[in-house]
N, C-alpha and C positions, 0 to 999 in steps of 0.2 A: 873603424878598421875593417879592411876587407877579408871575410868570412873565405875559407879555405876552398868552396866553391866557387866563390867570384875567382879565386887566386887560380884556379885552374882553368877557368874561362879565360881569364884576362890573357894567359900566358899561353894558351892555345892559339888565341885570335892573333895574337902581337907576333908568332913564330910562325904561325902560315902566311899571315900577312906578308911580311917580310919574305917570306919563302917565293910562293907565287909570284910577286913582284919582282924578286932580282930573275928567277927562272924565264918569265915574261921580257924582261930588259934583255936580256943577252940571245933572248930567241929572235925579238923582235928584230935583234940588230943585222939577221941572215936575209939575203933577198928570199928566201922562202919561209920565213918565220912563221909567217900568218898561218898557212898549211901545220906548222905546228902547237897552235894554239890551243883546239880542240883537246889534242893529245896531252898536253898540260893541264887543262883540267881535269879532263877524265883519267888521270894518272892521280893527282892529288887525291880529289873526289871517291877514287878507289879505294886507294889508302887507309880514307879514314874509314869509310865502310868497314874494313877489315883490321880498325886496330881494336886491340883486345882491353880499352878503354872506356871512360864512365859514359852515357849518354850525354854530358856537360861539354865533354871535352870533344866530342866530337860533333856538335851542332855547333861550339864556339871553333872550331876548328873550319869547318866547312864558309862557316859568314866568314871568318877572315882568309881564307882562299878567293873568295871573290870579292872581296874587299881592295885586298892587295894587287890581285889581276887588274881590278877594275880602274886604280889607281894609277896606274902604267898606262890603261889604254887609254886613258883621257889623253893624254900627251902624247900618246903616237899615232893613233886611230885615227881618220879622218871623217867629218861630219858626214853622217847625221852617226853614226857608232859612236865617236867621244862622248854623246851626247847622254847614250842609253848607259853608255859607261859610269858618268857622272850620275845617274840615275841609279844604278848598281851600288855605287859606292854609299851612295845615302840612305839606300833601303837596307842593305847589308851593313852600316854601320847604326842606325835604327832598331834595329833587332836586338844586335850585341848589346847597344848602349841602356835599354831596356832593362837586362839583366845584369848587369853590372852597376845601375841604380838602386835595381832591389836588393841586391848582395851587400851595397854600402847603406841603404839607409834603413832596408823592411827584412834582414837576413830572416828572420822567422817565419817570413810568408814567401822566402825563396824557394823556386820549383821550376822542372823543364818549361813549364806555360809559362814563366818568365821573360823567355827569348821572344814571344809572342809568335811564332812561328804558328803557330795552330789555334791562330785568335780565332777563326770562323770561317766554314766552309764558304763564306759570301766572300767573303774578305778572301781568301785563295782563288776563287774564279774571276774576281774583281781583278786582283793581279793578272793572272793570266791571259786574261782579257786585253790588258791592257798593252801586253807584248806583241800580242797577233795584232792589235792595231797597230802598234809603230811598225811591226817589221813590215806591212802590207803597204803601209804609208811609203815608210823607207824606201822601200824596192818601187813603186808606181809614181811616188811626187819625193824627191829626194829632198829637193830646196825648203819645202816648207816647214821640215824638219831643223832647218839650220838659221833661223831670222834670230840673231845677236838678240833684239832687245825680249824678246820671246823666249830665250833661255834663261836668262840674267833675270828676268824675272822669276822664273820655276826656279830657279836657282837661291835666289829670296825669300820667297815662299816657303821653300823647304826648311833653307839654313835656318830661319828667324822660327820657322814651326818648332823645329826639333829642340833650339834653343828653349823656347820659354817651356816646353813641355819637360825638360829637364831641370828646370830652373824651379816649375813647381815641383818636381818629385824630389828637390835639395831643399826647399824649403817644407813639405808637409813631412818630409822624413817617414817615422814609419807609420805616421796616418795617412799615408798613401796608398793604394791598394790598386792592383788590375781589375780587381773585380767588386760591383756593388754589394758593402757589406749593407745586413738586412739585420744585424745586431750589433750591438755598442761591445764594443772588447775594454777590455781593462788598457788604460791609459791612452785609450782613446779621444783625442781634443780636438776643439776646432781651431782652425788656423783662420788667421783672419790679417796677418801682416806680409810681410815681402808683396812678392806678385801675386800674394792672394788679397789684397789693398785694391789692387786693378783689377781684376777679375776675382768671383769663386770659384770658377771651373778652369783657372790657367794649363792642365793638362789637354782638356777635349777644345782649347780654344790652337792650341799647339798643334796637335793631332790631325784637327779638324784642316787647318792652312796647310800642315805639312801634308795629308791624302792627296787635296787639290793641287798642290802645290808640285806634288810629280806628273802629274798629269799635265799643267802647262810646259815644266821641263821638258818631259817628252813630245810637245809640241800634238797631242792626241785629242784634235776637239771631241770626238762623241765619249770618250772617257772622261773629259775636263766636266760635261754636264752630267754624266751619269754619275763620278766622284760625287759630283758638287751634292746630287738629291741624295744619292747613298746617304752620304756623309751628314747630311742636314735632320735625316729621317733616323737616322740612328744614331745621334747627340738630343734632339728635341725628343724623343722618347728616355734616351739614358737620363738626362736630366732632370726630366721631373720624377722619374723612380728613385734617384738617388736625394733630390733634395725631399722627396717623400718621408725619407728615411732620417736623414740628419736632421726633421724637424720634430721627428720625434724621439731621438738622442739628447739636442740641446736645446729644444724650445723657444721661448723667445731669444736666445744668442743667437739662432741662427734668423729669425726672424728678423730684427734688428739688422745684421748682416745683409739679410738680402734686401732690404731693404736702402741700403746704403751702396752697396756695390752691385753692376748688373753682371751678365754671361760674358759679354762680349763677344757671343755669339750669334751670328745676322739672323734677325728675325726667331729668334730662341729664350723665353723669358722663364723660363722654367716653372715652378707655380709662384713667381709675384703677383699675376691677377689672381686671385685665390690670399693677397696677403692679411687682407683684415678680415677676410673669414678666418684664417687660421692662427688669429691673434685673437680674435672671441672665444675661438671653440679654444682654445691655450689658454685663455683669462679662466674661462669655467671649470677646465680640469683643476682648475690652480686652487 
C-alpha cells in the first residue's frame, strides 16, 4: 500500500500534470500562444516556490508541471521541439516514477533523494550539457534533429530502459536500494527470480539503455558517446563494489548466482574473473 508520502507525491504530480496540460491546450489554441508559454511555466514554477508545503509536494509538483506541459507539446510543437519534449516527458516522468517505487516497495528507506533529482553533481552537468547541445544543434542543423528512425529508436531505448528498471525495483521490492548498502540489514535476501533470472543487475542494465537512450532521442552525437563512456565507467566500477559486498552477505548463493547469470552489461563482468578465487578463499572461511 502506498505510504502517505507517495500519496502526496502521487496526487501532486497527477494535479499539475493535468493542470499544465489543459493550461498549455487552450493557450496553444491562440495564434499567439507560443508567446505565452514561458509565462505558463514561470507562473506554475512560482507557485510552487511559494506554497507553504512539504518539500514532497513540491518537487513532485514541479516534475508534473513539466510533465504535463511537455505532454501537449509533443503534439503541437513542431520538430526538432516535439522531440526535446518527448525527451521532457521521460526524464520528468523518470524522476517521479523513482519515488513513487520506493514509497510502494522500500517506504522505510523513503527520502527527498528518492526523486533522484540530486543523484550527482556529474550527472546535473551531464544534463545540462546535453540541452546546450540540442538547442545549438537545433538552431544551426534543424533536420538532423528530426530523422524518424533515429527518434523511434531513443524512443525505444528509453521506453524498454525505464521499463525493466522498474520491473526490477517490483520484483527485489524492498531489497532494492538507490544506494550501495555496505551491510546486510535484517530481512535482507537475494533475489534470484523474475528479471533477476536474466540479469543480476536488471536496474543499472535499465538505467544504463535508458542515459544512452535520451541522447539518441535527442539526436545529440557528442552527448550519445560521452553518455555511453560516462555511463560504462560508472556501472563497471558500481558493480564490482556492490557485488563486493553481496559476496560477503551471501557467499556462495551469490557465487553460484553469478556464476549462472551475467550483467548484461556490454563489456561489464563484474568480479566473475575473480570467481574461483572467491570460492576458495569462501571454501576456507567455511
Amino acid at each position: 500500500m502506498l505510504c502517505i508520502e507517495g500519496r502526496v507525491a502521487l496526487a501532486a504530480f497527477t494535479v499539475f500534470s493535468l493542470l499544465s496540460w489543459y493550461q498549455l491546450k487552450i493557450l496553444f489554441g491562440n495564434y499567439w500562444s507560443y508567446k505565452y508559454c514561458i509565462l505558463t511555466f514561470g507562473s506554475s514554477i512560482t507557485c510552487l516556490l511559494l506554497l507553504p508545503y512539504s518539500s514532497i509536494l513540491k518537487r513532485a509538483a514541479l516534475l508534473g508541471t513539466f510533465f504535463g506541459g511537455s505532454l501537449i507539446l509533443i503534439f503541437i510543437a513542431t520538430c526538432p521541439w516535439n522531440v526535446f519534449a518527448t525527451y521532457v516527458a521521460f526524464l520528468t516522468f523518470f524522476h517521479f516514477s523513482e519515488y513513487i517505487m520506493t514509497a510502494l516497495y522500500n517506504a522505510d528507506r523513503l527520502s527527498l533523494d528518492s526523486f533522484l533529482l540530486n543523484h550527482s553533481f556529474e550527472y546535473q552537468v551531464a544534463a545540462v550539457f546535453s540541452w546546450i547541445e540540442f538547442s545549438i544543434e537545433a538552431w544551426l542543423f534543424p533536420k538532423m534533429k528530426c530523422y524518424l528512425l533515429i527518434t523511434l529508436l531513443g524512443f525505444l531505448m528509453v521506453f524498454c530502459g525505464e521499463l525493466l528498471r522498474k520491473f526490477a525495483m517490483m520484483t527485489a521490492k524492498s531489497n532494492f536500494t538507490h544506494i550501495v548498502q555496505s551491510e546486510k540489514n535484517d530481512g535482507h535476501s537475494l533475489v534470484t527470480d523474475g528479471i533477476y533470472s536474466w540479469t543480476r543487475h536488471p536496474s543499472y542494465v535499465g538505467w544504463f539503455y535508458w542515459s544512452i537512450g535520451t541522447q539518441v532521442l535527442l539526436a545529440n552525437p557528442i552527448c550519445i558517446v560521452g553518455y555511453a563512456i560516462a555511463s560504462w565507467k560508472f556501472f563497471d566500477e558500481r558493480v564490482r563494489d556492490e557485488e563486493y559486498y553481496l559476496v560477503n552477505f551471501f557467499g556462495d548463493s551469490y557465487l553460484d548466482y553469478m556464476s549462472k547469470v551475467p550483467t548484461r552489461l556490454p563489456f561489464i563482468h563484474g568480479l566473475e574473473k575473480y570467481l574461483d578465487l572467491l570460492k576458495k578463499e569462501n571454501a576456507k572461511d567455511l
